[in-house]
C-alpha positions in Angstrom: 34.7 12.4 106.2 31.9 12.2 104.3 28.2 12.0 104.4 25.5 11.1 102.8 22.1 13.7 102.6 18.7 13.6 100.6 17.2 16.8 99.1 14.3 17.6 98.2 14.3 19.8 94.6 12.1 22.3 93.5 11.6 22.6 89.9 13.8 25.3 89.6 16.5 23.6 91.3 15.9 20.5 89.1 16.5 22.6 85.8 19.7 24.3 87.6 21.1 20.3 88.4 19.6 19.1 85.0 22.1 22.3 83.5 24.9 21.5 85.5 24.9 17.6 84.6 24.6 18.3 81.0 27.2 20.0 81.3 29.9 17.0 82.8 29.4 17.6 86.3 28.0 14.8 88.1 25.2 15.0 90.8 27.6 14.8 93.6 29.9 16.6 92.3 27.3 19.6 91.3 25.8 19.7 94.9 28.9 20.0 96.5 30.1 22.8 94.2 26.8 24.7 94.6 27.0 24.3 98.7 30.8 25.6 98.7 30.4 28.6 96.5 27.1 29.3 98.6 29.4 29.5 101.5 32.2 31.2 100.0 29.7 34.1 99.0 28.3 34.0 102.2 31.8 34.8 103.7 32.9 37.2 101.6 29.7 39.5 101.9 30.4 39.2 105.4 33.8 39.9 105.5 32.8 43.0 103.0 30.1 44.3 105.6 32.7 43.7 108.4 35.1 45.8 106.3 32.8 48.0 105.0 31.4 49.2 108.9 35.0 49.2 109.7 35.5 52.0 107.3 31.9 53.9 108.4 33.5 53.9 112.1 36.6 55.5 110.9 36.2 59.5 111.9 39.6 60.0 110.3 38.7 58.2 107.1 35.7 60.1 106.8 36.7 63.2 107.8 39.3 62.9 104.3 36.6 61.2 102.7 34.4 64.8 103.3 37.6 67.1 102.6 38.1 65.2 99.5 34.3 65.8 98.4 34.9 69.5 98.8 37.5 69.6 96.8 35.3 68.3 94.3 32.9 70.4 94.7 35.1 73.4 94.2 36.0 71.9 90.8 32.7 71.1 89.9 31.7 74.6 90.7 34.8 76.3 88.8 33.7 75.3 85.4 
């Protein structure tokens, strides 16, 4: 299904379709591209935050994750 919608452009916006048509896209075509990437960047930030606070609730993970820095440090310090 599909559906027809107005926007209202900014000049900035104007440039970025005026770039995109020049080079082969369509109006369409361009809009609908920029409105799924904007979504797929959307979802994987939050996937990545999801993941990312999955990982920051993990004692075990950060327990290694502070064992592993100590090690480190020991090197560091040995030189």
């Amino acid at each position: 299904m599909s559906s027809a919608i107005s926007v209202r452009l900014d000049a900035e916006a104007l440039l970025a379709l005026t770039q995109l048509e020049a080079a082969g896209l369509s109006r369409s075509e361009a809009i609908r591209r920029a409105i799924l990437d904007s979504a797929a960047r959307l979802q994987r930030r939050t996937a990545l935050a999801a993941e990312v606070a999955a990982l920051e609730a993990d004692e075990d993970d950060r327990r290694e994750m502070l064992e592993v820095t100590a090690i480190m440090e020991t090197m560091r310090a040995a030189r």
